[in-house]
Backbone as numpy.savetxt, mean C-alpha at the origin, in Angstrom:
# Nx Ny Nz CAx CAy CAz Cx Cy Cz
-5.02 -2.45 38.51 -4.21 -2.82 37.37 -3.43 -4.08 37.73
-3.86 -5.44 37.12 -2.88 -6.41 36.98 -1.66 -6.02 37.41
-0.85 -6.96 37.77 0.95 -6.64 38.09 1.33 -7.69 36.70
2.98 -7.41 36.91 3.52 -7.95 35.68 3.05 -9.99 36.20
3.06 -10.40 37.53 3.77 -11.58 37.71 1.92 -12.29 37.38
0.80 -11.57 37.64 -0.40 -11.90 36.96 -0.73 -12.11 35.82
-0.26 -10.94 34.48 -0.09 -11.29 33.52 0.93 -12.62 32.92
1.64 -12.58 33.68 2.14 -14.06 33.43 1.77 -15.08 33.70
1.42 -15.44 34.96 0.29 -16.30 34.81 -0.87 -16.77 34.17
-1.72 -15.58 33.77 -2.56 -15.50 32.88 -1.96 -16.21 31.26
-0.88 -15.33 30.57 -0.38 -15.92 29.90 0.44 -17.61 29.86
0.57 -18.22 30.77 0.97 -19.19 31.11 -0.18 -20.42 30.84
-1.36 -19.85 31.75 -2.50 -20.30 31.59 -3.09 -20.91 30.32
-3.70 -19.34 29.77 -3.64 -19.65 28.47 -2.96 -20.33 27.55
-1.71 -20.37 27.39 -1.14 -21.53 26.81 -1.25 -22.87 26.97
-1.20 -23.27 28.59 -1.69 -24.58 28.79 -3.05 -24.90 28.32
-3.78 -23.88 28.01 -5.44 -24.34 27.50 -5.18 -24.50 26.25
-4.31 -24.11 25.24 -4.28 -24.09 24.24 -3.72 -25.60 23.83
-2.67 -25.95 24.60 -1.65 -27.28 24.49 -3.08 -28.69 24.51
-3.84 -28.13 25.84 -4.69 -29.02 26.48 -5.74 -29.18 25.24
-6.24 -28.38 24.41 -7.30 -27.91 23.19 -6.74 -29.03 21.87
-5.23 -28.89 22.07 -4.07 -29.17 20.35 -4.15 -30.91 20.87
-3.77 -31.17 22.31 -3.54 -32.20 22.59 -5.24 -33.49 22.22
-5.97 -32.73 22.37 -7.48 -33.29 22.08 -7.57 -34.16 21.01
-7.21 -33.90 20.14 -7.36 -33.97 18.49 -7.78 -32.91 17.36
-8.18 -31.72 18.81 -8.57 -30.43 17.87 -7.20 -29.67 16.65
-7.87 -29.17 15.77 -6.95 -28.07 15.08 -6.52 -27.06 16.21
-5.52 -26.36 15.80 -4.75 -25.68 16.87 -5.70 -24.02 15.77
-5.97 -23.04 16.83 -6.67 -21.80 16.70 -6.59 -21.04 15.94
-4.83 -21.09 15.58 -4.36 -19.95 14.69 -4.12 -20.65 13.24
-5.19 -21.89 12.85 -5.48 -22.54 11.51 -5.92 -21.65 10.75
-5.36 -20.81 9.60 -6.24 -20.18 8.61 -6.75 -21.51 7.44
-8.02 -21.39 6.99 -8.55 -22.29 6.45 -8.56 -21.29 5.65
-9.41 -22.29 4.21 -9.23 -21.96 2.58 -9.55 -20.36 3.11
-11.38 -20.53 3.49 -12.51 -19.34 2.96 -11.47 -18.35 3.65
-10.85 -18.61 4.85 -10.18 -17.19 5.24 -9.13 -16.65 4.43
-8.53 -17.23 3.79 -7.56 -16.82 2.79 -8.04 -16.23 1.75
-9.15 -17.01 1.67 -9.83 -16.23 0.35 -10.23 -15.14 0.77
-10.92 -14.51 1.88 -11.60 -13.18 2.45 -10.51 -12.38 2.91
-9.58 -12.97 2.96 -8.22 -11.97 3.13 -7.71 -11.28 1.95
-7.72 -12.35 0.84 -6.89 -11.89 -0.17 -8.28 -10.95 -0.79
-9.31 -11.20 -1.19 -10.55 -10.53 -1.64 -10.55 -8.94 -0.94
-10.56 -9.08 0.34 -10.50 -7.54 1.20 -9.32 -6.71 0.94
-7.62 -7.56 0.83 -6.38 -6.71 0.54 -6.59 -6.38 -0.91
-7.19 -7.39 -1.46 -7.23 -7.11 -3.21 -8.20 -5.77 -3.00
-9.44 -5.56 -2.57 -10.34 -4.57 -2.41 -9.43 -3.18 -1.83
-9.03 -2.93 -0.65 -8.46 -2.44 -0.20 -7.16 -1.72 -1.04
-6.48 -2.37 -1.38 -5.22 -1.68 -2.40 -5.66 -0.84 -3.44
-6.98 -1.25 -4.17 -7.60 -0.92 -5.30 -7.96 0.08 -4.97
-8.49 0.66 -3.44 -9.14 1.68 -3.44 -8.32 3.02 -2.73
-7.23 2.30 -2.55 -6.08 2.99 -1.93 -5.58 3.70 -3.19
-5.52 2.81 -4.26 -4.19 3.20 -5.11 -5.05 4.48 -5.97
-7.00 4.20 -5.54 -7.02 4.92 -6.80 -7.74 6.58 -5.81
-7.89 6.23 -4.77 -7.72 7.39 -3.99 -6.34 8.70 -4.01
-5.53 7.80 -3.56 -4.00 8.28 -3.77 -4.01 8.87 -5.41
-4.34 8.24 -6.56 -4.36 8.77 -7.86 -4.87 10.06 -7.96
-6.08 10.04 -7.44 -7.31 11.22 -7.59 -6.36 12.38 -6.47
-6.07 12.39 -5.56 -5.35 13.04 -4.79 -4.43 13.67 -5.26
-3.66 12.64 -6.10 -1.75 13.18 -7.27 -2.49 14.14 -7.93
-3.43 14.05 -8.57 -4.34 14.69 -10.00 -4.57 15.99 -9.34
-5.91 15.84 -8.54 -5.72 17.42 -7.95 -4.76 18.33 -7.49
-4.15 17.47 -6.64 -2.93 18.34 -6.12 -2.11 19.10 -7.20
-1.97 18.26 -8.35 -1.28 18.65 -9.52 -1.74 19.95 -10.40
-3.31 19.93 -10.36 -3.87 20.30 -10.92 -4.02 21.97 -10.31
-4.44 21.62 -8.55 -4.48 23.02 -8.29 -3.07 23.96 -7.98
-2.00 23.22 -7.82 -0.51 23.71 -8.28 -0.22 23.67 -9.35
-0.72 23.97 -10.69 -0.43 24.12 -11.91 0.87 25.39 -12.45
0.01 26.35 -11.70 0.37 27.76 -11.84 1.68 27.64 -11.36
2.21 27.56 -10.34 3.35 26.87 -9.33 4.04 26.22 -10.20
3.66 25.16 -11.00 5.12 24.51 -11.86 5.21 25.18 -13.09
4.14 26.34 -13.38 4.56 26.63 -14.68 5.12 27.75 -14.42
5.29 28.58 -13.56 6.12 29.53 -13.32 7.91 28.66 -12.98
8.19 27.69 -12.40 8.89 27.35 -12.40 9.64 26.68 -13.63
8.47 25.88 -14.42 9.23 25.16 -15.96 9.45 26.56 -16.81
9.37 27.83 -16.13 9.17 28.63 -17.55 10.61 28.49 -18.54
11.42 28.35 -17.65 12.68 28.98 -18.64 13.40 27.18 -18.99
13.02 26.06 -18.77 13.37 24.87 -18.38 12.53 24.47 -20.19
13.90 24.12 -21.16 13.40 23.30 -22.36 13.18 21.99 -22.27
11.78 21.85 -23.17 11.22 20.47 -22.79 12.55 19.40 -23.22
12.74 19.21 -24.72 14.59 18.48 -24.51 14.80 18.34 -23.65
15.63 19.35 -22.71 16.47 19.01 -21.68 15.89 18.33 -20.40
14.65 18.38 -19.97 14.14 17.66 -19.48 13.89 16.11 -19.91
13.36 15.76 -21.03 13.20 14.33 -21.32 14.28 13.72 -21.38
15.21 14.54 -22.07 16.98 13.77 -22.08 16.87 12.68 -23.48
17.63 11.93 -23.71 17.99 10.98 -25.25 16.33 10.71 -25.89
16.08 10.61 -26.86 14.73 10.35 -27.18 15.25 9.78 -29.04
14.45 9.46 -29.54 14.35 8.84 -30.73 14.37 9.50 -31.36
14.92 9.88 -32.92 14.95 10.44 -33.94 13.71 11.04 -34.80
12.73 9.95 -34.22 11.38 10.49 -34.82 10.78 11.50 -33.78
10.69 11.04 -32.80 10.01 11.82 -31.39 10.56 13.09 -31.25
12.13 13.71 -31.63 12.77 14.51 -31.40 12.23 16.14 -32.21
11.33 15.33 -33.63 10.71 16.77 -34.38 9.36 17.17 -33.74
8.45 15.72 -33.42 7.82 16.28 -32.77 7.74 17.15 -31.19
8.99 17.23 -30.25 8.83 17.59 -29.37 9.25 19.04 -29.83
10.69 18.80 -30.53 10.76 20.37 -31.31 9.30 21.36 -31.78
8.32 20.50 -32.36 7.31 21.36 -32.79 6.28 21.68 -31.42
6.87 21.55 -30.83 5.51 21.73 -29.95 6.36 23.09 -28.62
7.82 23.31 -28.75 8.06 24.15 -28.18 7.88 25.69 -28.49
C-alpha cells in the first residue's frame, strides 16, 4: 500500500503533466465541449424522466395496496373538513357526494 508522502508525489506529478500539457497550446482536460453537454443534459433529461415516473408507479401501488388502511382511518374524517375553504359552487358538489 502506497504511503501518504507517495501519493503526494504522485499527485504532484500529475499536476506538473497537466501544467506541462496546458502550457503546450493544448486545451486543458477538464474542457467540457458542446457534444458533452449535450450527452449530459440528454442522459439527466432521460434519467429524471424515468426516475420520476418509476417513483409515480411506486406512489400508485403503494397507495393502492394500502387502500383498506386509509379507509379505515378516513372513516369518521368529513371530506369538508379535510379540503378546508372551497368555492361556492364546488361546496354542493362535495356535499353530494358524502
Amino acid at each position: 500500500m502506497p504511503t501518504s508522502e507517495e501519493i503526494a508525489r504522485g499527485v504532484e506529478s500529475l499536476a506538473r503533466a497537466i501544467d506541462r500539457y496546458c502550457e503546450s497550446g493544448h486545451r486543458p482536460i477538464a474542457v467540457m465541449r458542446i457534444i458533452d453537454r449535450y450527452l449530459l443534459r440528454q442522459f439527466l433529461q432521460t434519467f429524471m424522466i424515468c426516475y420520476l415516473s418509476l417513483t409515480g408507479v411506486y406512489v400508485i401501488f403503494d397507495a393502492f395496496s394500502n387502500f383498506d388502511a386509509f379507509l379505515k382511518i378516513a372513516k369518521g374524517v368529513q371530506l369538508l373538513k379535510v379540503i378546508g375553504p372551497i368555492t361556492p359552487t364546488n361546496r354542493s358538489f362535495f356535499r353530494s357526494i358524502e
